[in-house]
N, CA, C, O and CB atoms as a CASP TS submission, in Angstrom:
PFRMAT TS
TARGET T0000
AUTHOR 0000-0000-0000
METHOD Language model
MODEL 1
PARENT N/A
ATOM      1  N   UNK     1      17.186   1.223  -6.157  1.00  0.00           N
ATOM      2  CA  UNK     1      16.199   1.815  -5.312  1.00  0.00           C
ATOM      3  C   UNK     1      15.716   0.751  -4.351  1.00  0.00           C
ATOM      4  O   UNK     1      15.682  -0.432  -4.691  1.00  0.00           O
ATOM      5  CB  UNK     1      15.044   2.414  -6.130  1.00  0.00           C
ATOM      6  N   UNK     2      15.291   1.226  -2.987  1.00  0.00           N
ATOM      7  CA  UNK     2      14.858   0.154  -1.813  1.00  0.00           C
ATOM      8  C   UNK     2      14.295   0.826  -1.170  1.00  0.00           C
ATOM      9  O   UNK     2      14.694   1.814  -0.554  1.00  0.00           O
ATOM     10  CB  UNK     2      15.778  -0.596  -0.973  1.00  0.00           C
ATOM     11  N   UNK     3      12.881   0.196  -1.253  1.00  0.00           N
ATOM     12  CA  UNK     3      11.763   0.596  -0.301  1.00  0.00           C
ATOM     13  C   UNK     3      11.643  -0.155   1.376  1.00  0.00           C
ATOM     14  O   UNK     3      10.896  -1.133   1.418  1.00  0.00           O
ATOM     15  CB  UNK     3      10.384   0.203  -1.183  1.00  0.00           C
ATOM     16  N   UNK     4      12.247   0.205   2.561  1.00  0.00           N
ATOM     17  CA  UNK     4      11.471  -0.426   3.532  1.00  0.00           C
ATOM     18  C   UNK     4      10.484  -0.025   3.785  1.00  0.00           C
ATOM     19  O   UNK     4      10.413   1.168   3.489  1.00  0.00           O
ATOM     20  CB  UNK     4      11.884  -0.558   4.491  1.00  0.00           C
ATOM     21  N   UNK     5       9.282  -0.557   4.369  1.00  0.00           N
ATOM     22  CA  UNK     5       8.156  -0.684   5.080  1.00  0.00           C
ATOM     23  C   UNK     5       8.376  -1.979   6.447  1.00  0.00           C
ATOM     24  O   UNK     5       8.058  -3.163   6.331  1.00  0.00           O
ATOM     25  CB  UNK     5       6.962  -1.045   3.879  1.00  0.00           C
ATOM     26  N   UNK     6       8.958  -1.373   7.610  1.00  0.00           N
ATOM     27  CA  UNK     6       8.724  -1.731   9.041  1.00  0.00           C
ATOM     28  C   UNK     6       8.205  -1.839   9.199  1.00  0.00           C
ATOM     29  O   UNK     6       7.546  -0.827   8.963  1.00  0.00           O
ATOM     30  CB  UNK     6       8.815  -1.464   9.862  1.00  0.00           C
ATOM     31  N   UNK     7       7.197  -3.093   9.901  1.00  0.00           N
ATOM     32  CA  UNK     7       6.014  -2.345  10.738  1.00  0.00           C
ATOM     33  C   UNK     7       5.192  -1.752  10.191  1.00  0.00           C
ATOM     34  O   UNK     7       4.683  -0.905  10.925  1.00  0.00           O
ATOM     35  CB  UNK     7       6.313  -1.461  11.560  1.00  0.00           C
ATOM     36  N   UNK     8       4.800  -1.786   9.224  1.00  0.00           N
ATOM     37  CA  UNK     8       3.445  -1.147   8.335  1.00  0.00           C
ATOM     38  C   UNK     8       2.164  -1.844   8.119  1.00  0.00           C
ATOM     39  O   UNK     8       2.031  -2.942   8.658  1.00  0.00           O
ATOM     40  CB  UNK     8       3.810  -0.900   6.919  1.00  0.00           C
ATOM     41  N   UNK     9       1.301  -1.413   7.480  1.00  0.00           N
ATOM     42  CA  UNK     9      -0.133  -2.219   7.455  1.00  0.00           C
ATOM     43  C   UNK     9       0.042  -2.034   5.794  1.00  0.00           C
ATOM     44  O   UNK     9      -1.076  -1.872   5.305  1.00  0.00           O
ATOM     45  CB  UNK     9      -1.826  -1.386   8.411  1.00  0.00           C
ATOM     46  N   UNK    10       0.900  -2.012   4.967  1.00  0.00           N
ATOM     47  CA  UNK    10       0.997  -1.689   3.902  1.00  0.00           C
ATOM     48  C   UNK    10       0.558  -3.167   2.798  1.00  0.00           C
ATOM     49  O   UNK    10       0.169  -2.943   1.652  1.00  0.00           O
ATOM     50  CB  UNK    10       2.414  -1.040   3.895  1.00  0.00           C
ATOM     51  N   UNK    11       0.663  -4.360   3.229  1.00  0.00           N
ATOM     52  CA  UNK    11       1.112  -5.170   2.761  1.00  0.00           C
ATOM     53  C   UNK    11      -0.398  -6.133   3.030  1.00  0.00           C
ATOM     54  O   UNK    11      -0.793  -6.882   2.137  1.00  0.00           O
ATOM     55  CB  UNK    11       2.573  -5.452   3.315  1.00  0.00           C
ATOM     56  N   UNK    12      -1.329  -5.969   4.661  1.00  0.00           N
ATOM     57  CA  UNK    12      -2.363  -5.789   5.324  1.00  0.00           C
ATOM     58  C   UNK    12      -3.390  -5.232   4.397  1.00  0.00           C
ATOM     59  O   UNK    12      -4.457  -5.846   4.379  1.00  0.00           O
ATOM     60  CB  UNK    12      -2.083  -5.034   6.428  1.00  0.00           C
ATOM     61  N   UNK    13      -3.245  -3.907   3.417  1.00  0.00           N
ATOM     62  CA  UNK    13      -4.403  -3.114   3.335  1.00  0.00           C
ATOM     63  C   UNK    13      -4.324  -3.919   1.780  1.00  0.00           C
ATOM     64  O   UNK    13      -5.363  -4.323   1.259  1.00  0.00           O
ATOM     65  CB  UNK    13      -4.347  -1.175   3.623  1.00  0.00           C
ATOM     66  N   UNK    14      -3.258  -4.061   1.250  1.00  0.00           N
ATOM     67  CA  UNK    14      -3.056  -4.557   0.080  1.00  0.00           C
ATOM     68  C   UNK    14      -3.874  -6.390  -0.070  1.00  0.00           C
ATOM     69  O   UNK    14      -4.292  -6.948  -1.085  1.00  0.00           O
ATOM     70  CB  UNK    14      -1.293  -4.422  -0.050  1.00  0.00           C
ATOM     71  N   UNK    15      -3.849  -6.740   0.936  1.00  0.00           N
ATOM     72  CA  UNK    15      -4.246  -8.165   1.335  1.00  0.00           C
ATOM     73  C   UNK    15      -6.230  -8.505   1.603  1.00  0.00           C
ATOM     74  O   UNK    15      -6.945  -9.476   1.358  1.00  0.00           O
ATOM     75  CB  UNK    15      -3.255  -8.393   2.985  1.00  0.00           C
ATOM     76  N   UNK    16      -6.405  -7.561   2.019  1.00  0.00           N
ATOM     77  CA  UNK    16      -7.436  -7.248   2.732  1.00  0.00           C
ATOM     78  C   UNK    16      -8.605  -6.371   2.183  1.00  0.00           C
ATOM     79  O   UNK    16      -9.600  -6.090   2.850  1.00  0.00           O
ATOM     80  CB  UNK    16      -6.926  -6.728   3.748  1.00  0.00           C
ATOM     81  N   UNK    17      -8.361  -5.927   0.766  1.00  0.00           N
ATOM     82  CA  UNK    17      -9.259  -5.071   0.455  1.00  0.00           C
ATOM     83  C   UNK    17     -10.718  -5.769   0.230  1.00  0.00           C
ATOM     84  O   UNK    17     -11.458  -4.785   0.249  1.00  0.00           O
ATOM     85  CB  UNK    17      -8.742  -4.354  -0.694  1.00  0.00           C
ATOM     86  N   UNK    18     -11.593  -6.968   0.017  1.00  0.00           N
ATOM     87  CA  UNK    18     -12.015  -6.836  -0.038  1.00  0.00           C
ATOM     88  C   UNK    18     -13.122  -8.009   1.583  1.00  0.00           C
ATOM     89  O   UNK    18     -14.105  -8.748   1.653  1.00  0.00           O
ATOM     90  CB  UNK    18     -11.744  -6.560  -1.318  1.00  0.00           C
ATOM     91  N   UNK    19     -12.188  -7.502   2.396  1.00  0.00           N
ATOM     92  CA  UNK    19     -12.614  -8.153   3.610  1.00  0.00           C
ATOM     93  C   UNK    19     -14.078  -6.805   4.443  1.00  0.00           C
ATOM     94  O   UNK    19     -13.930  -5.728   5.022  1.00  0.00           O
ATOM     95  CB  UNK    19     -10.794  -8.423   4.740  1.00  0.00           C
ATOM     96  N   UNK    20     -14.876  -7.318   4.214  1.00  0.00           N
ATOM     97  CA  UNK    20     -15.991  -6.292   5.265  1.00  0.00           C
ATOM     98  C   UNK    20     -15.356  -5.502   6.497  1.00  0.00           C
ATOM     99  O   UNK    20     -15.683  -4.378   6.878  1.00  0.00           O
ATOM    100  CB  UNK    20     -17.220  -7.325   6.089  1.00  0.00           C
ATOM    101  N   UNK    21     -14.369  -6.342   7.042  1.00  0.00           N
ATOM    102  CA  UNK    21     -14.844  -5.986   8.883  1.00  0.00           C
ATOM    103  C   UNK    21     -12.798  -5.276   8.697  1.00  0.00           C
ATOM    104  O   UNK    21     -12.132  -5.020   9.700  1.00  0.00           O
ATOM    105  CB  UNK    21     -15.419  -8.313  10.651  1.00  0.00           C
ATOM    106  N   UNK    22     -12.319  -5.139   7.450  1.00  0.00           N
ATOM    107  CA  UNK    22     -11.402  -4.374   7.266  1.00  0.00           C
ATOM    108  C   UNK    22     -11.226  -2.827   6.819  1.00  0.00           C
ATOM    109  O   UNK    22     -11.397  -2.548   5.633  1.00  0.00           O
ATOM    110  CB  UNK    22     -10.942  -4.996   6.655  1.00  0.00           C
ATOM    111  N   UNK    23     -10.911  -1.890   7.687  1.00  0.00           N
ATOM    112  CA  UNK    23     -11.323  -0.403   7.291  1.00  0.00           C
ATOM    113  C   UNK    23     -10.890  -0.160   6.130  1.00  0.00           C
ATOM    114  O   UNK    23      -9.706  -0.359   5.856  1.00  0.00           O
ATOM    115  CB  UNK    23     -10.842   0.689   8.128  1.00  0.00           C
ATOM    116  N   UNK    24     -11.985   0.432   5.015  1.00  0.00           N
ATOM    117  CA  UNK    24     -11.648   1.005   3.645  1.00  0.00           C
ATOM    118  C   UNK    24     -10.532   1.666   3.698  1.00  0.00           C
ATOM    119  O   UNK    24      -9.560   1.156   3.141  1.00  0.00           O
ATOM    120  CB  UNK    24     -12.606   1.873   3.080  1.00  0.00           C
ATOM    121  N   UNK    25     -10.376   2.974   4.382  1.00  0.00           N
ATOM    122  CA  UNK    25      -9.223   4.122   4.479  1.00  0.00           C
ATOM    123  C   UNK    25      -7.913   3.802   4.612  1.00  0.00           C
ATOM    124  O   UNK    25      -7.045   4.627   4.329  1.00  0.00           O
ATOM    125  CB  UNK    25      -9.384   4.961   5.554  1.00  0.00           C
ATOM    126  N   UNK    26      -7.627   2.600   5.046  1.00  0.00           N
ATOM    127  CA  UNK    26      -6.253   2.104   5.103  1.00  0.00           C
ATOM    128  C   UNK    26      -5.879   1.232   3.719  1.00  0.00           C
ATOM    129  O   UNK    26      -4.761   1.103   3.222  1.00  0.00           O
ATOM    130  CB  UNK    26      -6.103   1.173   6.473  1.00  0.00           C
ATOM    131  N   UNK    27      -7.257   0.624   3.206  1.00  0.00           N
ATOM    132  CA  UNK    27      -6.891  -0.389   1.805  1.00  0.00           C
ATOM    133  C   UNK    27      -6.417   1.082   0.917  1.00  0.00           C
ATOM    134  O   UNK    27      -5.307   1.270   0.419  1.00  0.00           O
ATOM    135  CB  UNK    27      -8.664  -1.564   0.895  1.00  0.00           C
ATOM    136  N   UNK    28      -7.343   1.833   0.892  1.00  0.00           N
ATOM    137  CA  UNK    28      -6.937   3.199   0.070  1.00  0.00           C
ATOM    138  C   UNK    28      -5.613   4.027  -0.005  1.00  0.00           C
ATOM    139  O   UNK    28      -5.041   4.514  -0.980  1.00  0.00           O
ATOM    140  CB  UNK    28      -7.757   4.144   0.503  1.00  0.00           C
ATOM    141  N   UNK    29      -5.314   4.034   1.282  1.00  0.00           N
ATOM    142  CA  UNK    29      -3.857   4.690   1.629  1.00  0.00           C
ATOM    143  C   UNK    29      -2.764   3.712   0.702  1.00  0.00           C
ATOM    144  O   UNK    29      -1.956   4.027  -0.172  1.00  0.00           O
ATOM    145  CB  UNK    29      -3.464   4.584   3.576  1.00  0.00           C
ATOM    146  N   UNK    30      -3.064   2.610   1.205  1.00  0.00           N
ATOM    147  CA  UNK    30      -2.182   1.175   1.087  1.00  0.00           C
ATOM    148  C   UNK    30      -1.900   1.421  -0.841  1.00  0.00           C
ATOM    149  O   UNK    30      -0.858   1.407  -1.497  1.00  0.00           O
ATOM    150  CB  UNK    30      -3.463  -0.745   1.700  1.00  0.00           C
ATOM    151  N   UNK    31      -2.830   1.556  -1.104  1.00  0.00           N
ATOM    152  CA  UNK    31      -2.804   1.633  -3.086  1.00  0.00           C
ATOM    153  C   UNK    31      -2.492   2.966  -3.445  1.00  0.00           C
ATOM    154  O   UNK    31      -2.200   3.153  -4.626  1.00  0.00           O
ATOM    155  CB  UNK    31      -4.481   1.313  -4.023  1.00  0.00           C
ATOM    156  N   UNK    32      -2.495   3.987  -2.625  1.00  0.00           N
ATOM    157  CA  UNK    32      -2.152   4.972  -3.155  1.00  0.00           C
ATOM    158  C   UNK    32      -0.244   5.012  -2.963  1.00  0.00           C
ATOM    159  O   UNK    32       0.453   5.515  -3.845  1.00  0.00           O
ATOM    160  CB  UNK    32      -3.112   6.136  -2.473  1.00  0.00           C
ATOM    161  N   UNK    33       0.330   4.428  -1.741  1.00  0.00           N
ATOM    162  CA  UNK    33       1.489   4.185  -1.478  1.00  0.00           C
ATOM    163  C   UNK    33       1.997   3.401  -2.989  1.00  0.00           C
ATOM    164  O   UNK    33       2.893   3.677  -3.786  1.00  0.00           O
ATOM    165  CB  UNK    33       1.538   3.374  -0.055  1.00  0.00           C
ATOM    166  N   UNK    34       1.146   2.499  -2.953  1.00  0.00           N
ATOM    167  CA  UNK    34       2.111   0.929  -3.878  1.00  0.00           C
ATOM    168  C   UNK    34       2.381   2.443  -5.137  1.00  0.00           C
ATOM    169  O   UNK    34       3.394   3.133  -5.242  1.00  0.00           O
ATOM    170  CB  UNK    34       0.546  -1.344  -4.822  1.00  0.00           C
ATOM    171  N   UNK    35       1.230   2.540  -5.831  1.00  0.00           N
ATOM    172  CA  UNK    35       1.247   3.418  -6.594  1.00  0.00           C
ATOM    173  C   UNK    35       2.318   4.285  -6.943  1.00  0.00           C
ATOM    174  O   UNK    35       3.142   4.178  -7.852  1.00  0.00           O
ATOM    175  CB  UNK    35       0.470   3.920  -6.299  1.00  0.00           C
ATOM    176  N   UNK    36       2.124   5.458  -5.778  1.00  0.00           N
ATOM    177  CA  UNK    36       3.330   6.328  -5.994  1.00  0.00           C
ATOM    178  C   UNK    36       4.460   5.505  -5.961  1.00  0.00           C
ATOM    179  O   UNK    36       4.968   5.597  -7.078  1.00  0.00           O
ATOM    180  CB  UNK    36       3.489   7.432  -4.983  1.00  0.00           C
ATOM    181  N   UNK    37       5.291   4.552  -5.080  1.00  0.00           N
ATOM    182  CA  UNK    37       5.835   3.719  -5.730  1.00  0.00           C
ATOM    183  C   UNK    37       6.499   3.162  -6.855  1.00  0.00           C
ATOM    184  O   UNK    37       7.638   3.026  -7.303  1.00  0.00           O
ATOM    185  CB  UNK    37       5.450   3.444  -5.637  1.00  0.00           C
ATOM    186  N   UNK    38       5.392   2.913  -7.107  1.00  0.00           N
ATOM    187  CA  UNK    38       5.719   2.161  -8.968  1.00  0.00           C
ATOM    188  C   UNK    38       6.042   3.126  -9.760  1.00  0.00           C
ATOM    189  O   UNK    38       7.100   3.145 -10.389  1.00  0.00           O
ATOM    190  CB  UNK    38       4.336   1.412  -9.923  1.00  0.00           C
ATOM    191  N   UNK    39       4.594   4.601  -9.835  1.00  0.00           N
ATOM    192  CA  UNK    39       5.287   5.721 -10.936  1.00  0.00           C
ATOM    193  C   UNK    39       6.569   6.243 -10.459  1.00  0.00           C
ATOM    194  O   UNK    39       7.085   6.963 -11.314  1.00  0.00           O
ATOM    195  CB  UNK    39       4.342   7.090 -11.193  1.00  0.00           C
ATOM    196  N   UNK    40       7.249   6.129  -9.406  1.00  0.00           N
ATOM    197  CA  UNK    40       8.787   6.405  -8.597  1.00  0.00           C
ATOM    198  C   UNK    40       9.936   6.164  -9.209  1.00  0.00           C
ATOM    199  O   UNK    40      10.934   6.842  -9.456  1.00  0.00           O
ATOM    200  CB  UNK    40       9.023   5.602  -7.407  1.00  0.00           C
ATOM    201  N   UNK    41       9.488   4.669  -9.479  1.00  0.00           N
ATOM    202  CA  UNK    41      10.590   3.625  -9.588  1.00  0.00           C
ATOM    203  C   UNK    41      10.477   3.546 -10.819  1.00  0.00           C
ATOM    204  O   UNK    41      11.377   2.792 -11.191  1.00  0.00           O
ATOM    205  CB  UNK    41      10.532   2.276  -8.865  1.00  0.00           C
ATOM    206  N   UNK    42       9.723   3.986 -11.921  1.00  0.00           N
ATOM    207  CA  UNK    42       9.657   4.125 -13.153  1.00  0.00           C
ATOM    208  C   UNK    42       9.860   5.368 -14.135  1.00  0.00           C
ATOM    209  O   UNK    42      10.135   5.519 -15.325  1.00  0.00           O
ATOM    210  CB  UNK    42       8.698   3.715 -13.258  1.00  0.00           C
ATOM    211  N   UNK    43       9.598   6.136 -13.094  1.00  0.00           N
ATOM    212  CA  UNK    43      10.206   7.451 -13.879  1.00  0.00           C
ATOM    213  C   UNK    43      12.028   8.340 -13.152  1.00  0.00           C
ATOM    214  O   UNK    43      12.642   9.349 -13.499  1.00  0.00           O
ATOM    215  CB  UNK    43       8.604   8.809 -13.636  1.00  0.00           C
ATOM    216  N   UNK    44      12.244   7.407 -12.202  1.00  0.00           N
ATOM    217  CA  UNK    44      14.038   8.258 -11.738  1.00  0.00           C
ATOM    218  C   UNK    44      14.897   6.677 -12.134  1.00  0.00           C
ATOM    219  O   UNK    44      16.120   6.596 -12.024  1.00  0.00           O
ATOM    220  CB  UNK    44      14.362   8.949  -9.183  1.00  0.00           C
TER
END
């Protein structure tokens, strides 16, 4: 299995969560991605 992420803020929201002047909604997206992810790559 191989995940790209181009060009994403994926890696950003993951980095950044607990920076003030960094928007919550993207750290959130960002963990909900890794997430589905992992249960992905662990259950096929």
């Amino acid at each position: 299995m191989m995940v790209v992420n181009f060009n994403t803020d994926l890696g950003d929201g993951l980095e950044h969560t607990f920076d003030q002047f960094y928007p919550t909604r993207y750290c959130n997206e960002a963990y909900k991605l890794v997430i589905n992810y992992i249960i992905y790559a662990m259950s096929h």
